[in-house]
C-alpha positions as CSV (number, residue, x, y, z in Angstrom):
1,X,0.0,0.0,0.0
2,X,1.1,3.5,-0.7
3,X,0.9,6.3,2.1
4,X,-0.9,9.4,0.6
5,X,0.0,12.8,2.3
6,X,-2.5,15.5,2.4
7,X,-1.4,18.6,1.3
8,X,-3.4,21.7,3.2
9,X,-3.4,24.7,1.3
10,X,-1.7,28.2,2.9
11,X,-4.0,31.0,2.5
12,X,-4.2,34.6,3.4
13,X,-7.7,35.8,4.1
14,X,-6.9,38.3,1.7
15,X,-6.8,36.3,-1.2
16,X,-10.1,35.1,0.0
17,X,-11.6,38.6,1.1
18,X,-10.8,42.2,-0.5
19,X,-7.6,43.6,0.5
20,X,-9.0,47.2,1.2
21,X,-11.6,45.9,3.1
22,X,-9.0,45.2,5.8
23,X,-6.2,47.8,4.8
24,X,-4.5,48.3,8.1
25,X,-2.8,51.9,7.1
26,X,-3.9,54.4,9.3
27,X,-5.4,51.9,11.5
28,X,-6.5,53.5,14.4
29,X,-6.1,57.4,13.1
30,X,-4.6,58.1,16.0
31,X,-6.7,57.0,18.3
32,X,-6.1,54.2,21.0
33,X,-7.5,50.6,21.5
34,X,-7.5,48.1,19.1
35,X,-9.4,48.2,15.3
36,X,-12.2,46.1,15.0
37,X,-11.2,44.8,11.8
38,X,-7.9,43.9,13.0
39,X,-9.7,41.8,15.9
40,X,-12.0,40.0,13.5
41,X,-8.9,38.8,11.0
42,X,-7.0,37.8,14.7
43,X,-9.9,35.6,15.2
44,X,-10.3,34.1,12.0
45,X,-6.4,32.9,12.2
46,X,-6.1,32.1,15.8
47,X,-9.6,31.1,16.9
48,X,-11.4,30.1,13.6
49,X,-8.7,27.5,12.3
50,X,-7.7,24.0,13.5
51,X,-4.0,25.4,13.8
52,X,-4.9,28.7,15.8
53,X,-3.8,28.0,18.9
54,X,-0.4,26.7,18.0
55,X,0.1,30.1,15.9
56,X,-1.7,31.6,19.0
57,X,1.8,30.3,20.7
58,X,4.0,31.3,18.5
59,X,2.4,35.2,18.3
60,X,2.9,35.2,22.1
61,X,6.6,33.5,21.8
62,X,7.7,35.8,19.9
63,X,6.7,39.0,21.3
64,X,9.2,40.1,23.3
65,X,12.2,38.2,21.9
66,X,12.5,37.3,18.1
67,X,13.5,33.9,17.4
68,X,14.4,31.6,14.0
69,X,11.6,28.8,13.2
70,X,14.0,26.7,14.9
71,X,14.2,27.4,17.9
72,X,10.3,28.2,18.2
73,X,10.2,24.6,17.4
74,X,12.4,23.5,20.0
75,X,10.5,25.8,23.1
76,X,6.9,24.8,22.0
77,X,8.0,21.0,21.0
78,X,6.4,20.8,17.8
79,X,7.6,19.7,15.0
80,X,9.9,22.3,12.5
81,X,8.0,22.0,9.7
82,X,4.4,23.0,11.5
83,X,6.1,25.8,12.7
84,X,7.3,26.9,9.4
85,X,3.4,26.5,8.0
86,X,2.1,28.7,10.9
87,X,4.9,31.4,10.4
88,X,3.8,31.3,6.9
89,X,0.5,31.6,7.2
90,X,1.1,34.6,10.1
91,X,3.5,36.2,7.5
92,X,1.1,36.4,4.6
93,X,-1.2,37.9,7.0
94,X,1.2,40.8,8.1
95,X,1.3,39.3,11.5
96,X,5.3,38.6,11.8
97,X,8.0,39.8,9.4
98,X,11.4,38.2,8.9
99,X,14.2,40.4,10.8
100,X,16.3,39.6,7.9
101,X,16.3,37.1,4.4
102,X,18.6,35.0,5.9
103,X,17.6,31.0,5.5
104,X,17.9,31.3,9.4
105,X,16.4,34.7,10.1
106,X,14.2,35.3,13.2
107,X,10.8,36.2,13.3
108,X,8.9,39.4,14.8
109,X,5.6,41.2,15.3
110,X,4.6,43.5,13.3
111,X,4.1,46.7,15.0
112,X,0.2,46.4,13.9
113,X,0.5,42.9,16.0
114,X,2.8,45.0,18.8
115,X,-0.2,47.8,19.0
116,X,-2.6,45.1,19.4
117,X,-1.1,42.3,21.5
118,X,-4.0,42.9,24.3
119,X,-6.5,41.4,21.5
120,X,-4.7,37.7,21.2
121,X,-4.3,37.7,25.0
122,X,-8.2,38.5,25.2
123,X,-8.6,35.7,22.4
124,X,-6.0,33.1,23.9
125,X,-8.1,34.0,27.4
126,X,-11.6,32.9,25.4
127,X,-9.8,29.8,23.8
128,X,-8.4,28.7,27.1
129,X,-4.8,28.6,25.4
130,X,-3.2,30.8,28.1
């Protein structure tokens, strides 16, 4: 018998949904507290999707120290390669940027996830991932 692999696709929920509908320039026009259209695409990734809290762990990893797909890997015991799927999937959705292009560049907030980081620990709270 042959083992069959399933292949999950990575999307962005803008490829799915509008890009200007959740254009996060001039976010909060200066104004404090979190945009409501930045919550509701948080949601989708972290509590709407079989992988959320995993990349729920990683957002909250990473927040104060960036660190290489590796060693994310290594503190949350998963396996490399889920890692690098989450990161991925985080990335296209302007979550966490590479610090550099390197193969083994570390990974960061974006200062839209920075701004917001009250909203995943509301939504880790709700998803009993904390």
């Amino acid at each position: 018998m042959f083992a069959t692999t399933t292949i999950f696709p990575v999307f962005s929920f803008s490829e799915i949904i509008p890009r200007n509908l959740f254009s996060f320039s001039g976010i909060n026009n200066g104004q404090s507290g979190s945009n409501p259209r930045f919550k509701m695409i948080l949601w989708l990734i972290i509590a709407g999707t079989r992988g959320g809290a995993n990349r729920a762990k990683i957002l909250n990893l990473i927040k104060d120290e960036p660190m290489n797909a590796n060693k994310i890997a290594t503190v949350l015991n998963l396996d490399h390669k889920t890692i690098a799927h989450h990161v991925k999937i985080l990335a296209k959705n302007d979550l966490v940027v590479k610090a550099q292009k390197d193969y083994d560049a570390e990974y960061q907030l974006t200062q839209i996830m920075k701004e917001n980081q009250s909203v995943l620990e509301e939504i880790m709270q709700k998803i009993g991932t904390k």
